[in-house]
C-alpha positions in Angstrom: 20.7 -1.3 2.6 17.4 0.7 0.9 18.3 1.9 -2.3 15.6 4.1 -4.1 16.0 4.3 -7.9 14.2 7.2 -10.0 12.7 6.3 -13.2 11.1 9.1 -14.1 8.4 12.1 -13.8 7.0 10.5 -10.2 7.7 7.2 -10.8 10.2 5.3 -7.9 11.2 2.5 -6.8 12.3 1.7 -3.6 15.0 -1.6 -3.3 15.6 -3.3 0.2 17.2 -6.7 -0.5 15.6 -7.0 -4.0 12.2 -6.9 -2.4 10.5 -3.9 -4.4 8.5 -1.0 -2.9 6.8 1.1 -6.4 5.4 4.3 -6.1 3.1 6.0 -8.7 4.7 3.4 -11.3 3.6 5.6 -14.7 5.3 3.4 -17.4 3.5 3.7 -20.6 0.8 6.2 -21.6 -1.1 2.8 -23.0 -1.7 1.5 -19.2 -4.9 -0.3 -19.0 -6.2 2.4 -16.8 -5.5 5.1 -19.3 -7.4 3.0 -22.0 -10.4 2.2 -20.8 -11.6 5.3 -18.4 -9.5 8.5 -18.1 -9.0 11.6 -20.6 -6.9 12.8 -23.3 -4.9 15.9 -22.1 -3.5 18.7 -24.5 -0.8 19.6 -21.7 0.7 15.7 -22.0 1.9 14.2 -25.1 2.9 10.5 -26.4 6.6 11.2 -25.6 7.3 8.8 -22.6 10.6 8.5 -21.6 10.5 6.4 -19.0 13.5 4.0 -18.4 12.2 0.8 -18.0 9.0 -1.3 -19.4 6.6 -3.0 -17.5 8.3 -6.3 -18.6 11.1 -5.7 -16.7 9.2 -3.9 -13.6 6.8 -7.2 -13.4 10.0 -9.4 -12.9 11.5 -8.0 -9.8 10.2 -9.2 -6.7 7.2 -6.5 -5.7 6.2 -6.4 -2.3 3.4 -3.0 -3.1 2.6 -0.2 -5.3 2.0 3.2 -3.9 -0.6 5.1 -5.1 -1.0 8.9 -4.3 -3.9 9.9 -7.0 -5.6 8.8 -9.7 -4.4 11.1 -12.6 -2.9 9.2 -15.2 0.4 10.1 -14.9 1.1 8.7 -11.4 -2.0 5.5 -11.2 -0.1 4.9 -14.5 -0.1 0.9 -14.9 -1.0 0.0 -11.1 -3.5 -2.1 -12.3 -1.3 -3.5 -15.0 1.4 -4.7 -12.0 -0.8 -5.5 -9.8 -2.9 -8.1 -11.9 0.0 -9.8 -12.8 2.0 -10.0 -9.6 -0.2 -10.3 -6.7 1.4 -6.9 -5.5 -1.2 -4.8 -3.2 -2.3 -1.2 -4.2 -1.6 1.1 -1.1 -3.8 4.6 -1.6 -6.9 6.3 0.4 -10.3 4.0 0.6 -11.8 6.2 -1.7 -8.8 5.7 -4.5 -9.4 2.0 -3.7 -13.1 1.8 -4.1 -12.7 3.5 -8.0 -9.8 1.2 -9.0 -11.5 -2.3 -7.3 -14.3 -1.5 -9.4 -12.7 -0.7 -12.2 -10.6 -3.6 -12.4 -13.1 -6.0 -12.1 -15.7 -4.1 -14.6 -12.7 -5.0 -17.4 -12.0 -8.4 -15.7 -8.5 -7.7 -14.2 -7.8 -9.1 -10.6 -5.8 -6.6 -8.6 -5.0 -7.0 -4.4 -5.7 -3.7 -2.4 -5.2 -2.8 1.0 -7.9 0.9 1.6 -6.3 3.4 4.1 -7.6 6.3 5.6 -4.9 9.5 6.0 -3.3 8.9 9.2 -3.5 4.9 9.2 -0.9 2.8 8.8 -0.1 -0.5 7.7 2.7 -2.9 8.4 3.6 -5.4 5.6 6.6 -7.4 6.4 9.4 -5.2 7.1 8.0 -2.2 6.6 5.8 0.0 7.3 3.4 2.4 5.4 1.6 5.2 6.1 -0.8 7.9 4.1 0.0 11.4 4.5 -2.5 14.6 3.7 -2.0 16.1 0.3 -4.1 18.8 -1.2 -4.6 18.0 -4.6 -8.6 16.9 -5.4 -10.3 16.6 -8.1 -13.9 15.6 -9.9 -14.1 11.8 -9.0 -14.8 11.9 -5.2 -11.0 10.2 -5.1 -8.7 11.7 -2.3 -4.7 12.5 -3.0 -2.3 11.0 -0.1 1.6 11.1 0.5 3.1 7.9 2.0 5.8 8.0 4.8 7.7 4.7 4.6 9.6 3.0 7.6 12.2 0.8 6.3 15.0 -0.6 8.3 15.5 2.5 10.5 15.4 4.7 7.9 12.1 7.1 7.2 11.1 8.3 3.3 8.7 10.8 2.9 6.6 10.5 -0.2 4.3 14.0 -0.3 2.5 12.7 -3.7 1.2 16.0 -6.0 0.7 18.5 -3.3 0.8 22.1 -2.9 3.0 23.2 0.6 0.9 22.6 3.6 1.7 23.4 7.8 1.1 19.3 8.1 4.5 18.8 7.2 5.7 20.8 9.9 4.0 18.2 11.9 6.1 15.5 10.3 9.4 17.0 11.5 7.7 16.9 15.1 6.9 13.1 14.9 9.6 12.0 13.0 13.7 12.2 11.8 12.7 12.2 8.0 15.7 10.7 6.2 14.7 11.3 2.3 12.1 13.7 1.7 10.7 13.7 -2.1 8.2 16.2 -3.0 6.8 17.5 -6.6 8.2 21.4 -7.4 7.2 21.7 -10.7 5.1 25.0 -9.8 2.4 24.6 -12.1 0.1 22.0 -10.6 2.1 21.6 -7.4 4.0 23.5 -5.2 6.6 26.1 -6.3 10.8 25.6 -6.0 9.9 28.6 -2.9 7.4 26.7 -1.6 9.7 24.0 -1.6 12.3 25.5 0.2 9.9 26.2 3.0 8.3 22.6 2.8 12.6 21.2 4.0 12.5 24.1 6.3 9.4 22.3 7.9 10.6 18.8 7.4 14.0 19.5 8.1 15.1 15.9 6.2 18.7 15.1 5.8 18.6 14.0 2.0 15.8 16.0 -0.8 15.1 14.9 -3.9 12.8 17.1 -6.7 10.2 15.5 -8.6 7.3 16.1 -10.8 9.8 18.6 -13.0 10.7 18.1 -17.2 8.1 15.6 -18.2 6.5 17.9 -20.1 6.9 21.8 -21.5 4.5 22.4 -19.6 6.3 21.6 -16.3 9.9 22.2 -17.2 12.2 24.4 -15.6 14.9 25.8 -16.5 18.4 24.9 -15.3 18.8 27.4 -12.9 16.3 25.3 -10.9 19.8 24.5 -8.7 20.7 27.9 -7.9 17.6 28.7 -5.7 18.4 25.3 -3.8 21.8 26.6 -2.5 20.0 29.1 -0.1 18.9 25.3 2.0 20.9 24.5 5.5 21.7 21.0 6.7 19.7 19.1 4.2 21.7 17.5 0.6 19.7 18.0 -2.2 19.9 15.9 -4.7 18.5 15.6 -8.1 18.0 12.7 -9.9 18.2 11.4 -13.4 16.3 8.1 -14.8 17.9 5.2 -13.4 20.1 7.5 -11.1 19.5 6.0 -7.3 21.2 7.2 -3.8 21.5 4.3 -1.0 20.6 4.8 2.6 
């Protein structure tokens, strides 16, 4: 059984027989990462609400850690898990390169495996691979979705993305399962967009993401009632902790 658990904002965690699949794992506004490089936003403030510490998250059994980007709110504490599990750090070459040398310019030793979008790697029983996602920045970094092959089952990860005709191509390639995708409108794509990004995918579960951290991405509660207009695909959304089983 794959169970994936939502902790909160972007934050998941994907269980297969207690072996531990993380992606964009922001815990704590304190990350080292967070510390020591990035900046102070007026949009974001110290209320974190996530529901579980990195005590607890460095416990379980973590096979990788996803990373889409390198804003704060989803590198959160890679570097943190990472250094004290042995867990690789998935994400583009270019991600890689900026948190290798970072890690090692404040002395922390953290496992990565670069990707281009397009590759794919197979760890184990599973399989990963990066996605495009338009959502670039300053620091010559490069934002990826994931698409994870587990058991049979497919998860589509888009990362913070706007709606792009790529994700059409998914639903040619593949029988998306779960598809999970940021709608927050603001700095990704728009509940509409949304709608037409499962039109493309056609997946047979959605889950929203990306939505309530903040005022500045929250949406009101009749979020649900545009999602009734989608055919043949459950949406679901989650609260912390909540988790569906596939």
């Amino acid at each position: 059984m794959v169970k994936i658990i939502y902790h909160w904002h972007s934050f998941l965690e994907i269980d297969f027989l207690r072996w531990i699949i993380l992606i964009d794992p922001f815990i704590k506004k304190d990350s080292i990462f967070f510390e020591n490089l990035l900046f102070d936003s007026p949009y974001f403030t110290d209320n974190i609400y996530c529901d579980v510490t990195l005590e607890e998250i460095i416990k379980k059994d973590i096979k990788c850690i996803l990373v889409s980007h390198l804003h704060y709110d989803h590198v959160g504490n890679a570097i943190d898990i990472s250094s004290q599990t042995s867990a690789p750090i998935i994400s583009t070459i270019e991600n890689i390169f900026i948190l290798k040398n970072f890690s090692v310019r404040i002395g922390k030793n953290i496992i990565c495996e670069p990707l281009h979008i397009g590759w794919e790697i197979k760890i184990s029983d599973y399989l990963i691979k990066l996605t495009p996602a338009i959502h670039w920045w300053s620091w010559h970094w490069y934002a990826c979705g994931f698409l994870i092959k587990i058991w049979g089952k497919i998860i589509y990860y888009s990362g913070d993305t706007a709606l792009t005709y790529e994700m059409k191509l998914l639903w040619e390639l593949y029988d998306i399962d779960v598809a999970i995708l940021p709608v927050d409108g603001r700095f990704n794509m728009s509940v509409e967009d949304s709608i037409k990004a499962i039109e493309f995918l056609a997946p047979k579960i959605f889950i929203p993401v990306h939505i309530n951290t903040w005022d500045i991405i929250r949406l009101d509660k009749t979020i649900k009632e545009y999602y009734k207009k989608v055919k043949n695909t459950r949406v679901i959304f989650l609260s912390p902790w909540d988790s569906i089983s596939l």
